[in-house]
ROTI-912182 format. One line per 3 residues: number of its first residue (from 1); their letters; for each residue x, y, z of N, C-alpha, C. Coordinates in nm, 4 decimals. Layout:
N
NUM = A = X/Y/Z/X/Y/Z/X/Y/Z | ...
END
This chain:
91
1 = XXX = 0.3199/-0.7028/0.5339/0.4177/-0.5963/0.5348/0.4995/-0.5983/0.4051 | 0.5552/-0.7480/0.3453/0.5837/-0.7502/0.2150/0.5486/-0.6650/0.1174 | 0.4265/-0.7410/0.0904/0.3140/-0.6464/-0.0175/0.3068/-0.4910/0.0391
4 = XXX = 0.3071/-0.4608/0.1673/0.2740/-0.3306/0.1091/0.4066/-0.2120/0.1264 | 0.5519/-0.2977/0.1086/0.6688/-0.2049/0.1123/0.7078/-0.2123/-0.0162 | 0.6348/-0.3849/-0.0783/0.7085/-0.3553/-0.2350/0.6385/-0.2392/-0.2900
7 = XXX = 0.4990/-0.2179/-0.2750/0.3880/-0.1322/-0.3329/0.4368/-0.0059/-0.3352 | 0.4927/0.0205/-0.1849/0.5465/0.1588/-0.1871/0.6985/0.1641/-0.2488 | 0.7577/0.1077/-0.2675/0.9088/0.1374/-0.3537/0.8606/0.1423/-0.4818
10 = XXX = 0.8156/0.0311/-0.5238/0.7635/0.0118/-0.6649/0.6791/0.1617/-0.7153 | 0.5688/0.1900/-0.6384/0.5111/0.2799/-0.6656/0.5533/0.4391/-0.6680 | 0.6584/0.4985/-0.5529/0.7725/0.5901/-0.6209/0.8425/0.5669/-0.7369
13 = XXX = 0.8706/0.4246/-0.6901/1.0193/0.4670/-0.8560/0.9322/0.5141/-0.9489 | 0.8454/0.4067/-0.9737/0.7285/0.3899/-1.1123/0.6758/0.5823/-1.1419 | 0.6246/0.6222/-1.0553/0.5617/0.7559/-1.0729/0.6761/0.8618/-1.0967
16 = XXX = 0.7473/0.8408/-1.0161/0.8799/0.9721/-1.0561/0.9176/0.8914/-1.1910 | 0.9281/0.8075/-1.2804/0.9945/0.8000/-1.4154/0.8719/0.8127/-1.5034 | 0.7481/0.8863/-1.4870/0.6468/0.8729/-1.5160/0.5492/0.8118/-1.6291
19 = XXX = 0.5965/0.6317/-1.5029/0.5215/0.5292/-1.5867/0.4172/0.5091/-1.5413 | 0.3582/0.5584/-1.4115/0.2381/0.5536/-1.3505/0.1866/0.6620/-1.2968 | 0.0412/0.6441/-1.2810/-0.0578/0.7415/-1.2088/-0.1074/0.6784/-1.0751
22 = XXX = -0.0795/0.7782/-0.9739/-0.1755/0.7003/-0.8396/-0.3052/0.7067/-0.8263 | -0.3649/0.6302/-0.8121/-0.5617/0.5874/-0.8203/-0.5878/0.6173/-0.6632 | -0.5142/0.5908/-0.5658/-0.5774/0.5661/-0.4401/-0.6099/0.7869/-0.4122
25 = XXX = -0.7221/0.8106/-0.3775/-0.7692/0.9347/-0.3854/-0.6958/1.0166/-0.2364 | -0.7111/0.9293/-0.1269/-0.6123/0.9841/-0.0207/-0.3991/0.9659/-0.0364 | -0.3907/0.9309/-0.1301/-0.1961/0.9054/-0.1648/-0.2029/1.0138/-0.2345
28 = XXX = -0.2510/1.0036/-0.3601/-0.2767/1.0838/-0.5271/-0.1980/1.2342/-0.4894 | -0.2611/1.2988/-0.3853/-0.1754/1.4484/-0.3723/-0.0639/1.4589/-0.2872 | -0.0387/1.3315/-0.2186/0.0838/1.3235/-0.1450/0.1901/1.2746/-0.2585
31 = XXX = 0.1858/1.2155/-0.3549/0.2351/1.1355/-0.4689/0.3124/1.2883/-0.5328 | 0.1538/1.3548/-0.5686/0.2199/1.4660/-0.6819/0.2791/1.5580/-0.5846 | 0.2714/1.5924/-0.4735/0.3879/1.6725/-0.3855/0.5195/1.6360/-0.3849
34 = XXX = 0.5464/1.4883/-0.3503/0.6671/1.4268/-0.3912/0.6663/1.2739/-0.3754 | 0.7246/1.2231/-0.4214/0.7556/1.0665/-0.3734/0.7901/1.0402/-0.2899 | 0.8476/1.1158/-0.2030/0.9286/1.1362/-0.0492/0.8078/1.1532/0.0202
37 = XXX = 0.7072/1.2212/0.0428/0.6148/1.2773/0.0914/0.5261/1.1371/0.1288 | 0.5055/1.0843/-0.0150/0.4218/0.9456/-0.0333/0.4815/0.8378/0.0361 | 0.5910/0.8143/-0.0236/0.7067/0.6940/0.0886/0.6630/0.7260/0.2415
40 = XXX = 0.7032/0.8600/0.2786/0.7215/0.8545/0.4506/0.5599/0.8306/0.5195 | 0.4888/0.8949/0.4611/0.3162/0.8987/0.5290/0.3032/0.7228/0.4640 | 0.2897/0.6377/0.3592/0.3047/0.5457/0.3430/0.3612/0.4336/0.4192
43 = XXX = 0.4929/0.4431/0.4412/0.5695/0.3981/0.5407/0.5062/0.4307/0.6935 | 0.4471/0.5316/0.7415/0.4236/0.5371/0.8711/0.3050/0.4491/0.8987 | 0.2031/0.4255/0.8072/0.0681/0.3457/0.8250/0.1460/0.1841/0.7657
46 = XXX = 0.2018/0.1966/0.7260/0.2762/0.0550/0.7687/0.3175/-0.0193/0.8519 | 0.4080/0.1083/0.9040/0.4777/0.0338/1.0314/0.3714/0.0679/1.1797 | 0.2816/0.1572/1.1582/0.1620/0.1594/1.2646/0.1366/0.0563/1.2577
49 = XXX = 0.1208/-0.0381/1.1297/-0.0363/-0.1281/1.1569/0.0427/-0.2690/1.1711 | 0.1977/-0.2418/1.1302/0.3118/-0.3588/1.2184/0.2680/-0.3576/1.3828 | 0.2736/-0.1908/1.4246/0.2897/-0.2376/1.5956/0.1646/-0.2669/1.6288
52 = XXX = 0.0628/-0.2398/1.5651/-0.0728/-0.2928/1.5993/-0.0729/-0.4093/1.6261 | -0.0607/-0.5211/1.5105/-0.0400/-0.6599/1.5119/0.0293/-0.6936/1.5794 | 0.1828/-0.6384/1.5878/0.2643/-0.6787/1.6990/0.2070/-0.7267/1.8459
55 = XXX = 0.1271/-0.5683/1.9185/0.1194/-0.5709/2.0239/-0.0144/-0.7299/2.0152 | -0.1052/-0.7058/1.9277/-0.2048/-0.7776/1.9479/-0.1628/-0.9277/1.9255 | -0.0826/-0.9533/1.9003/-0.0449/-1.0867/1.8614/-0.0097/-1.1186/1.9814
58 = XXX = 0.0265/-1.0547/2.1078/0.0606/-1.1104/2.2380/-0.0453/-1.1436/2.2830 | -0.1752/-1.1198/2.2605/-0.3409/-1.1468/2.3361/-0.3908/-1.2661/2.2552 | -0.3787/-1.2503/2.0952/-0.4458/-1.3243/2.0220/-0.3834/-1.3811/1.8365
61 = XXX = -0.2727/-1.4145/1.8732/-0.1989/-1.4380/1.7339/-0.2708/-1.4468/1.6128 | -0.3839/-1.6095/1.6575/-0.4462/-1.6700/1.5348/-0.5066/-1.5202/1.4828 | -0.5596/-1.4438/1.5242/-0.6541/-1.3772/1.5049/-0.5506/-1.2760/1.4098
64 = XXX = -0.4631/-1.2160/1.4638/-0.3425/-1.1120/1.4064/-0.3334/-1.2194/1.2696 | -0.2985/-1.3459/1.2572/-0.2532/-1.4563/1.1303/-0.3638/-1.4612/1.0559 | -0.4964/-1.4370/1.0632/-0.5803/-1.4169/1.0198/-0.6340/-1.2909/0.9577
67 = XXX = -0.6212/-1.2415/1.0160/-0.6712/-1.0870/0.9933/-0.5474/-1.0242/0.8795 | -0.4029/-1.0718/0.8805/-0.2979/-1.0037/0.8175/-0.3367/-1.0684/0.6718 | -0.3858/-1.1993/0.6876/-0.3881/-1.2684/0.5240/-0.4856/-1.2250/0.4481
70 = XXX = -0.6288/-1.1952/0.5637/-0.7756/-1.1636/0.4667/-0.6710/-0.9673/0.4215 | -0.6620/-0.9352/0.4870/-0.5704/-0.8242/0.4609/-0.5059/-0.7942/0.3458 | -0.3801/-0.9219/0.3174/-0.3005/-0.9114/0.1858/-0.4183/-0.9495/0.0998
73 = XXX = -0.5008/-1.0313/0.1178/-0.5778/-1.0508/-0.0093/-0.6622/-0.9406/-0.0237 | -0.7374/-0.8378/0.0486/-0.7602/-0.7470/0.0156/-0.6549/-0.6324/-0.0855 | -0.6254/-0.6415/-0.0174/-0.4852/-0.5463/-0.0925/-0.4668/-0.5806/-0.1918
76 = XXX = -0.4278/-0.6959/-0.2356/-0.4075/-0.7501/-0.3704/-0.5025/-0.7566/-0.4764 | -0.6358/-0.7394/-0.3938/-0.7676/-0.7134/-0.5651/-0.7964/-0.6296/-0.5567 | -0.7963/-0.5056/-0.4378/-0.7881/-0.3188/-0.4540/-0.6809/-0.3282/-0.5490
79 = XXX = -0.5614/-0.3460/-0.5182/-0.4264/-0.3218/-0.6504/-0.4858/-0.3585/-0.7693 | -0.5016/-0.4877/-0.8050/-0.5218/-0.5586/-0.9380/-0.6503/-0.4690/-0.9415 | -0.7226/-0.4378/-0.9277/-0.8562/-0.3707/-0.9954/-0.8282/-0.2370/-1.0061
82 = XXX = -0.7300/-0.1815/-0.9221/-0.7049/-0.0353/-0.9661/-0.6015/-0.0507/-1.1143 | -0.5306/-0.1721/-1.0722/-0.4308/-0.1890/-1.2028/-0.4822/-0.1799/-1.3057 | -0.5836/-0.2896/-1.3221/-0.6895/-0.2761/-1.4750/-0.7924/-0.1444/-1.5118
85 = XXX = -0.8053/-0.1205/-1.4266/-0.8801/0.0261/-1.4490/-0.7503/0.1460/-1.4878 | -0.6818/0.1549/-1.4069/-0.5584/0.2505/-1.4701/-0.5152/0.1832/-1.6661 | -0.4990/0.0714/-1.6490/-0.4612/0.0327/-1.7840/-0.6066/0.0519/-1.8877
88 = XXX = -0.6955/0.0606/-1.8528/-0.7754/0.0526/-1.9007/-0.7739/0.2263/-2.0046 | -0.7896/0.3195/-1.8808/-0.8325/0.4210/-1.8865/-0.7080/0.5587/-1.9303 | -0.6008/0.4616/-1.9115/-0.4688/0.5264/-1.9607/-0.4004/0.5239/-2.1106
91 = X = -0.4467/0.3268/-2.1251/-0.3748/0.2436/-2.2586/-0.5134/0.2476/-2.3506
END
């Protein structure tokens, strides 16, 4: 949940002072509609996939503690590889 609330603050401010471009192809037109737009639909698949885990963590924790980490590490080399490709293709 960390990683993906800094992603979304970070990733408004960053685009409204326009130091960045959004890569992800389903955000990208919610982004250029507004940053508000992106935050709230952003924010809602967040906090969905909080009560997901939530509820499921009452049946099967390890599994929720598991599943949330292979998770952030996903997240984190989709980011870093969209990062280098944006820098790539921008700088």
């Amino acid at each position: 949940m960390f990683i993906g609330f800094t992603d979304l603050v970070m990733t408004a401010v960053l685009h409204s002072q326009g130091l960045i471009i959004e890569l992800n192809p389903l955000m990208k037109p919610l982004i250029e509609h507004s940053e508000w737009s992106f935050a709230f639909v952003k924010g809602l698949t967040l906090l969905a996939a909080w009560f997901v885990m939530w509820k499921h963590s009452r049946v099967n924790l390890a599994f929720v503690r598991r599943m949330a980490l292979i998770g952030s590490g996903v997240y984190l080399v989709v980011w870093t590889v969209w990062f280098v490709i944006g820098s790539i293709t921008v700088g």
